[in-house]
C-alpha positions as CSV (number, residue, x, y, z in Angstrom):
1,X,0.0,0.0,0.0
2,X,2.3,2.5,0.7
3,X,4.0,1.7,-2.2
4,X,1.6,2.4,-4.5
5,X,1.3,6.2,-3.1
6,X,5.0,6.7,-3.6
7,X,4.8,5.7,-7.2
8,X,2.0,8.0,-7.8
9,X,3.4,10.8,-7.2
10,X,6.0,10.9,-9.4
11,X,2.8,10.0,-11.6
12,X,1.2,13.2,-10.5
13,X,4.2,15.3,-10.2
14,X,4.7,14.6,-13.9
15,X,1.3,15.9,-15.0
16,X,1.4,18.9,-13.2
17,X,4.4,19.8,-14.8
18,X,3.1,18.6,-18.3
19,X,-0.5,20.8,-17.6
20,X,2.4,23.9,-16.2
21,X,4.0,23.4,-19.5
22,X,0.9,23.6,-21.7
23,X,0.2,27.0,-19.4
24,X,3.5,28.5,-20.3
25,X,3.0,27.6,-23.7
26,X,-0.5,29.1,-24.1
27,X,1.1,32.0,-22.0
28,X,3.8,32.6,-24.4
29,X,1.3,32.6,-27.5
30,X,-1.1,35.2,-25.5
31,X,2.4,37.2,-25.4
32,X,3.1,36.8,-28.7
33,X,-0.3,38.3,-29.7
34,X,-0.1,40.6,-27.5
35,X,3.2,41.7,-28.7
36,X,1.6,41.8,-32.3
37,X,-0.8,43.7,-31.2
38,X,1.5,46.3,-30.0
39,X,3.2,46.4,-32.9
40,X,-0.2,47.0,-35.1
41,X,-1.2,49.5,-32.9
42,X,2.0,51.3,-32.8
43,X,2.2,51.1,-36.5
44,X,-1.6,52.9,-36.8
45,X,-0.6,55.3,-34.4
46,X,2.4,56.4,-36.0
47,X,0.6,56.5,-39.4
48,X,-2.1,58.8,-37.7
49,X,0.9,60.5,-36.1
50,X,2.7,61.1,-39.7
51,X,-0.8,62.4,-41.3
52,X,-1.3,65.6,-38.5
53,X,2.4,66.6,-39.1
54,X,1.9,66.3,-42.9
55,X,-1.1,68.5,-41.5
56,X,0.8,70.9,-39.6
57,X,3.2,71.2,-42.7
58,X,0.8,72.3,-45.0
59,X,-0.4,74.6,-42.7
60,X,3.2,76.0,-41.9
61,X,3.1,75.9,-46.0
62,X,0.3,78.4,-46.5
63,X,1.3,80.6,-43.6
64,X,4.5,81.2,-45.1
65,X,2.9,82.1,-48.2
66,X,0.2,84.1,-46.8
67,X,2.9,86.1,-44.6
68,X,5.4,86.9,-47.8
69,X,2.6,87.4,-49.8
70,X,1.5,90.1,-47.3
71,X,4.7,92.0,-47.7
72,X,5.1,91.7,-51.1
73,X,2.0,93.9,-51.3
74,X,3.0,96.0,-49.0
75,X,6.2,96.9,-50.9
76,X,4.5,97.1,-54.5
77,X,1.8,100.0,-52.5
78,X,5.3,101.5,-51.0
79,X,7.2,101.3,-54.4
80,X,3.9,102.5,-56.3
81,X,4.0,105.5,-54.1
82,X,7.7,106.0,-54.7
83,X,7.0,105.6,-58.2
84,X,4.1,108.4,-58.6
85,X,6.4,111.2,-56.3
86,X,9.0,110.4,-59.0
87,X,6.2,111.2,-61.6
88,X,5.4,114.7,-59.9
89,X,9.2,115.8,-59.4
90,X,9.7,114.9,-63.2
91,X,6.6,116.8,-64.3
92,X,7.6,119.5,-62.5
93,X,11.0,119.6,-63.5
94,X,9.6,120.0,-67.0
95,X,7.6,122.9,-66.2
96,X,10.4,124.4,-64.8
97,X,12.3,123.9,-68.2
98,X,9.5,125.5,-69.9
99,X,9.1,128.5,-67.6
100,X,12.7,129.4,-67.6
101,X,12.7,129.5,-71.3
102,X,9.9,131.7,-71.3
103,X,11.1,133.9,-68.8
104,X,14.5,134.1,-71.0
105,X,12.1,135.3,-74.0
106,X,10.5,137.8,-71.9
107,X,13.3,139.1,-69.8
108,X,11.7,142.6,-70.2
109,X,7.8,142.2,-68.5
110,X,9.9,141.8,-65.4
111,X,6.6,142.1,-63.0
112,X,5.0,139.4,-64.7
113,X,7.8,137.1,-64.4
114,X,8.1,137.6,-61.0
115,X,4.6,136.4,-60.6
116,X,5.2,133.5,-62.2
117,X,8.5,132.6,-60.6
118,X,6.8,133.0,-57.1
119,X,3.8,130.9,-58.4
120,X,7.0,128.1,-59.3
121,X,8.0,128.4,-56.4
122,X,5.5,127.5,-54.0
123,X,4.5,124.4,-56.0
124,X,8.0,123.5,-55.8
125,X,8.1,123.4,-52.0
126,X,4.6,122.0,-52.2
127,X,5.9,119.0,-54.2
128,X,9.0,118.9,-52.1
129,X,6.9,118.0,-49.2
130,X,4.6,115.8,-50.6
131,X,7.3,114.0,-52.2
132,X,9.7,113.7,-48.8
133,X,11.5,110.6,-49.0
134,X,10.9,110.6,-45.3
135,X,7.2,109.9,-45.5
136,X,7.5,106.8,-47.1
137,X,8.3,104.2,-44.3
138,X,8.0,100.6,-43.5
139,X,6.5,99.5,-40.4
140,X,9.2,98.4,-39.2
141,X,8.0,97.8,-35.1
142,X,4.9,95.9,-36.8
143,X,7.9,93.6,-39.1
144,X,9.9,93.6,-35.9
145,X,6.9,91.7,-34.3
146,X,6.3,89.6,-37.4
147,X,9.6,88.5,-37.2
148,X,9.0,87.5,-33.4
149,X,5.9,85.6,-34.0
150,X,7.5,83.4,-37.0
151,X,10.3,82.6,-35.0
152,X,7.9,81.6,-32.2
153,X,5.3,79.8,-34.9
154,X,5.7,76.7,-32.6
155,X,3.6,78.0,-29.7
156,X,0.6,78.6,-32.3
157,X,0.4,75.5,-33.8
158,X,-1.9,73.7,-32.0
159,X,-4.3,76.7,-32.5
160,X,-3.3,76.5,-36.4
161,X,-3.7,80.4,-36.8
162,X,-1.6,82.0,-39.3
163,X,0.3,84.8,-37.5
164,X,-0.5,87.5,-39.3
165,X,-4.4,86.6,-38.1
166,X,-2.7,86.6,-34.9
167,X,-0.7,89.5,-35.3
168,X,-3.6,92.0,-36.5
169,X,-6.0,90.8,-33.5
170,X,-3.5,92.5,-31.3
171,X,-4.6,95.7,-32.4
172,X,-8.5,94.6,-32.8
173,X,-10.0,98.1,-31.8
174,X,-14.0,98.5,-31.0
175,X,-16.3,100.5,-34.1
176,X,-19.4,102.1,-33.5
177,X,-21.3,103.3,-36.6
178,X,-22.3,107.0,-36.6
179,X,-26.3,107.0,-37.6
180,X,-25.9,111.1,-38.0
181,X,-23.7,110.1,-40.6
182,X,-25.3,107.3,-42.1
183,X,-27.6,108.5,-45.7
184,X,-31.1,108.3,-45.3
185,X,-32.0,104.9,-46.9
186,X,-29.8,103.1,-44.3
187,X,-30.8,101.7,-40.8
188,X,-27.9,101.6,-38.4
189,X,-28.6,99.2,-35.1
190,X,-29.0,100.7,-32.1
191,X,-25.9,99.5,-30.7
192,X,-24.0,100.7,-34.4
193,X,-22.4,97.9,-35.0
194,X,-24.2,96.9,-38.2
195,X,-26.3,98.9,-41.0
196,X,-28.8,98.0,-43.3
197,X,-29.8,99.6,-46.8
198,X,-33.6,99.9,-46.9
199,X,-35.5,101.0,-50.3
200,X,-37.7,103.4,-47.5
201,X,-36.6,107.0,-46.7
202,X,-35.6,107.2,-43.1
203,X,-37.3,110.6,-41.3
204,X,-33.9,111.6,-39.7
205,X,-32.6,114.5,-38.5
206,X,-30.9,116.5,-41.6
207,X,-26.8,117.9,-40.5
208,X,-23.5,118.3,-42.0
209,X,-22.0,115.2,-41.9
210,X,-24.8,113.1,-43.1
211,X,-24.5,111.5,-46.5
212,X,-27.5,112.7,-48.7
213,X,-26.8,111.2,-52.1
214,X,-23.7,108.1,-51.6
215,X,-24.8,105.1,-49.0
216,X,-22.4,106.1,-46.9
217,X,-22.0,105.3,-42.8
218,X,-19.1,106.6,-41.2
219,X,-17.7,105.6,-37.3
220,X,-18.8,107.2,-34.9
221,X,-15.1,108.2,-33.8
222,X,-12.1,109.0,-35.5
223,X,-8.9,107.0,-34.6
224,X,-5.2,108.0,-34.4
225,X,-4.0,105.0,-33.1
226,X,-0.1,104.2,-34.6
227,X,-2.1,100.7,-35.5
228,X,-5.6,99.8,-36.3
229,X,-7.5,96.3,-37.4
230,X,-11.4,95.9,-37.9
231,X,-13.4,93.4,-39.7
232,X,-17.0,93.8,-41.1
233,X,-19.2,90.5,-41.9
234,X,-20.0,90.2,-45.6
235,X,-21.4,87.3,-45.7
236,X,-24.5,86.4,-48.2
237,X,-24.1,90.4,-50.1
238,X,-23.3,90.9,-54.0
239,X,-22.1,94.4,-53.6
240,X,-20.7,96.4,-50.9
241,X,-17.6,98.9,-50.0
242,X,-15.3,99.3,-47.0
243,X,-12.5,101.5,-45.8
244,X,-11.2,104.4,-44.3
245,X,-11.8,108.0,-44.9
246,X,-10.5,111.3,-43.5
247,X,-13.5,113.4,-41.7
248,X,-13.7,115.9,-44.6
249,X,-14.9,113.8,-47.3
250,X,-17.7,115.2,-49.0
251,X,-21.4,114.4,-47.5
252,X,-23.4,116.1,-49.8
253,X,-24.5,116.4,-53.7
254,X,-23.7,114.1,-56.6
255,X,-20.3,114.9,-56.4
256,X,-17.7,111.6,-57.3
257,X,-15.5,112.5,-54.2
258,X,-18.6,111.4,-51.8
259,X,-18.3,107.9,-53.0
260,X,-15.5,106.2,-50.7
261,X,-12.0,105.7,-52.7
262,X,-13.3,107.9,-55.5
263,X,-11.5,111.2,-54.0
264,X,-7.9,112.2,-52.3
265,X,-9.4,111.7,-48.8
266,X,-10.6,108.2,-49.0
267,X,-9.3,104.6,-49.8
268,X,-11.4,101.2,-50.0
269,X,-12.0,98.0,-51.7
270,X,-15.5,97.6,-53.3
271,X,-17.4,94.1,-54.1
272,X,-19.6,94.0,-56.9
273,X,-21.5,91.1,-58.6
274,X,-18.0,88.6,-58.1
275,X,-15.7,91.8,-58.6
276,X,-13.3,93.0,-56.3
277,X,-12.0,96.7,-57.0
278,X,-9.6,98.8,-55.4
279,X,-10.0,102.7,-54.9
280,X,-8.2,105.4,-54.5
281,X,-8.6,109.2,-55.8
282,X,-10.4,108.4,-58.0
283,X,-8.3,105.2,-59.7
284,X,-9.8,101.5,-60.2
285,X,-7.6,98.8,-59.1
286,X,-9.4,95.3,-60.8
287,X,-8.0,92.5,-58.0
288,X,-8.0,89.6,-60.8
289,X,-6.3,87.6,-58.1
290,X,-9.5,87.1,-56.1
291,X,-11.9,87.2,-58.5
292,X,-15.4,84.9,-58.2
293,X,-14.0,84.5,-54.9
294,X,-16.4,84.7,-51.5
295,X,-15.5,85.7,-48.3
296,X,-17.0,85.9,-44.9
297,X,-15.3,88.4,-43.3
298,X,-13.2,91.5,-44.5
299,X,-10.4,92.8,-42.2
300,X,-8.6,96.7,-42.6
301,X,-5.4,97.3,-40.7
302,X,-4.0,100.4,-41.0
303,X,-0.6,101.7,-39.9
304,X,0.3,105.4,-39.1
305,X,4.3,104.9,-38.9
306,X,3.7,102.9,-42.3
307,X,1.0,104.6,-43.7
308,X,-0.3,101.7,-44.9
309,X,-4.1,100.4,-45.5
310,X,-4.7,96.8,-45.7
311,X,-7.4,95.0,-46.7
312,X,-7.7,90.9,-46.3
313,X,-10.1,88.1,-46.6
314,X,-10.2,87.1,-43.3
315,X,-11.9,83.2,-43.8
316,X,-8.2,82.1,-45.1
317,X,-6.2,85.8,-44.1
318,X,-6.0,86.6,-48.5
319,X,-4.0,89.7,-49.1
320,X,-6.7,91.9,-50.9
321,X,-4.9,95.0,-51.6
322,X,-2.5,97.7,-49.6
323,X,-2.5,101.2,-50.2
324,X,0.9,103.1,-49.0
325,X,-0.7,106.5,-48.1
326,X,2.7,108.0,-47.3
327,X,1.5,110.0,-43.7
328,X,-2.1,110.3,-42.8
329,X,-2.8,114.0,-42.2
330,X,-6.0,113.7,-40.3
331,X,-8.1,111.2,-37.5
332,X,-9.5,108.7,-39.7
333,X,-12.9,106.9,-39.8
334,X,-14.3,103.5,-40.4
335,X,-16.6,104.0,-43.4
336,X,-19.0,101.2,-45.0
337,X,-21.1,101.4,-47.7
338,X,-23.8,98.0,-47.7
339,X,-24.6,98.8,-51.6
340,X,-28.5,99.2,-52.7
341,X,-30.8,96.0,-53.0
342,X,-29.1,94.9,-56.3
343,X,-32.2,93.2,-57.8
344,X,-32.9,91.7,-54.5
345,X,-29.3,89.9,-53.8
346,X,-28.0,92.2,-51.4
347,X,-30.5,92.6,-48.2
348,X,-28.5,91.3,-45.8
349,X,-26.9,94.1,-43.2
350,X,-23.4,95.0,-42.9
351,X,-22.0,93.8,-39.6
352,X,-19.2,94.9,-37.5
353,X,-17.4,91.7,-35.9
354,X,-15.3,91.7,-32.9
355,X,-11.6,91.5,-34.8
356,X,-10.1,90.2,-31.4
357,X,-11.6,87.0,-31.8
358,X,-11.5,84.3,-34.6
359,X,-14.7,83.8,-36.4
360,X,-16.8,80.6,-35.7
361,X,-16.0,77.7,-38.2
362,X,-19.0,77.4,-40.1
C-alpha cells in the first residue's frame, strides 16, 4: 500500500508539470499576440501621427505664403508711391524747363515774371513735401513683431492660426457706426455695429456730416491710433464697400469725391456682382487675383508709422490690396457702404465683428 502512493506521485508530479507546460506555452502565445498587437497598434498610431504633421506642414506651407505674400504687397503700394512722387518731381521739372525758357524770351515784363516765378515756387516746396522721402516708411515695429511671432510659430500651432491673423488681433479696436452720418435709406442698429440699406426714406434729423446722395455710414469716432484692425461680416451680399476716410470727405451732392475711394481723402476696396476693386482718388484697381472668390469676413489694418491700409479676406487671411498712403494728415474713420438692394441679392446688413476674436468655423 504504501507503495503504491509513492509511485504515484511521481505519476502526479509529472502531469502537473506537463499541464504547467501547456500554461506556459499558451502563455507565451497570449504574449506573442499581445506583442503583435502592440506592434499593429503602434504602427496605426504612427501613421495617424505622420498624417497631423503632414497637416501641420501644409499649414506652416500656407502661412509662409500668406505672410510673404503680405509683404510683397505692402512693398509694391510702397514702391507705387515712390513711383508716382517720381512722376510729380519729373513733371515738374519740365515745367520748370519750360518756364525758364519763357522767362528768357521775356526778360523785359519783369513784373510778370516775377509772378510766375513765385507761383513756381510754392508748387515747388509743395511738391518737395509731398514728395519727402521721409514719409514713405516701412513699419518696421509691426515687421519687428512679425519676425517674433515666425520665430515663435511653434507656440501657435496647435491653435493652427496664421500669425498674421494673430498679429492683427493685437490691435483689434472696438467700431461704433455713426447714424448722424449714415444717408437716409440706411438703418444703423441701435448698438451701431451693423447697417442695413432699406428701399424706404428714413425721417432723420438732416446735419452736416450726413451723407445725402452716396450710402455712406461713417464711425462714430475717428482714430489716431499708430495701429488699427477691424473686420466687417460680408457674408451672403453681391455688392458692398469698406475703408477708411479722412472726416472731410464730401457728404453732400452728386459729387464723385462722396463715393468712398473715389477722391484724395478716401481709400477702399468695393465688391460688386463677383468683382473686387480697389479705390483710391479716383483710380480703379481690378483685383483679378480674387476674382469669383467669396469671403466671410473682411479685415482693414491700417498703420500710421507705415502709412499703410490693408485689406484681407479674413476666412483664409488673402492679401486683398495695400494702399501706401505716405503720412495720414488727419483722424480717420471706419466707413461702409452696404450697396443698394441689387435686384434683391443684397439685403443682408453689414456687420461689425469683434476682430479680437477668430470667427466661428461654419
Amino acid at each position: 500500500m504504501m507503495k503504491a502512493q509513492t509511485q504515484d506521485t511521481p505519476i502526479k508530479h509529472q502531469e502537473h508539470l506537463k499541464r504547467q507546460r501547456d500554461i506556459l506555452a499558451f502563455r507565451m502565445k497570449k504574449l506573442s499576440s499581445k506583442q503583435s498587437d502592440f506592434n499593429r497598434k503602434t504602427a496605426t498610431l504612427k501613421e495617424k501621427i505622420k498624417k497631423k504633421y503632414d497637416d501641420m506642414k501644409r499649414v506652416l506651407d500656407e502661412d509662409f505664403r500668406i505672410t510673404l505674400s503680405q509683404l510683397d504687397l505692402e512693398t509694391e503700394a510702397m514702391e507705387r508711391t515712390v513711383e508716382d512722387s517720381i512722376e510729380k518731381c519729373y513733371r515738374l521739372t519740365q515745367e520748370i524747363d519750360q518756364q525758364l525758357a519763357e522767362l528768357s524770351a521775356q526778360m523785359e515784363k519783369d513784373q510778370q515774371g516775377q509772378e510766375k516765378t513765385s507761383e513756381m515756387e510754392e508748387r515747388i516746396i509743395e511738391t518737395l513735401k509731398k514728395t519727402d522721402p521721409e514719409l514713405i516708411q516701412m513699419d518696421e515695429f509691426k515687421n519687428e513683431q512679425l519676425l517674433c511671432l515666425t520665430i515663435n510659430l511653434l507656440l501657435f500651432i496647435r491653435s493652427q492660426v496664421p500669425v498674421t491673423k494673430k498679429l492683427f488681433q493685437s490691435y483689434a479696436q472696438e467700431v461704433v457706426l455713426d447714424p448722424d452720418s449714415a444717408h437716409p435709406k440706411l438703418v444703423v442698429s441701435p448698438k451701431g455695429d451693423s447697417v442695413t440699406y432699406t428701399d424706404t426714406w428714413q425721417e432723420v434729423s438732416e446735419n452736416p456730416s450726413r451723407f445725402d446722395t452716396t450710402l455712406n455710414v461713417i464711425s462714430r469716432k475717428g482714430f489716431t491710433d499708430v495701429r488699427n484692425y477691424w473686420e466687417v461680416q460680408v457674408s451672403g451680399k453681391t455688392y458692398w464697400e469698406l475703408g477708411l476716410t479722412y472726416p472731410k470727405i464730401p457728404r453732400k451732392g452728386r459729387e464723385e469725391d462722396c463715393w468712398l475711394g473715389r477722391g484724395p481723402t478716401s481709400w477702399c476696396v468695393e465688391y460688386f456682382n463677383g468683382v473686387y476693386t480697389a479705390w483710391h482718388n479716383g483710380v480703379p484697381h481690378e483685383l483679378t487675383h480674387v476674382s469669383g472668390r467669396t469671403f466671410q469676413r473682411i479685415g482693414i489694418f491700417s498703420s500710421s508709422e507705415g502709412g499703410l491700409i490693408c485689406f484681407l479676406g479674413v476666412d483664409t487671411m488673402t492679401p486683398l490690396y495695400s494702399f501706401c498712403a505716405g503720412t495720414f494728415t488727419n483722424l480717420l474713420y471706419q466707413a461702409v457702404c452696404p450697396g443698394h438692394e441689387n435686384q434683391g441679392t443684397n439685403r443682408n446688413p453689414l456687420l461689425i465683428c469683434d476682430a479680437s476674436k477668430s470667427a466661428p468655423t461654419l
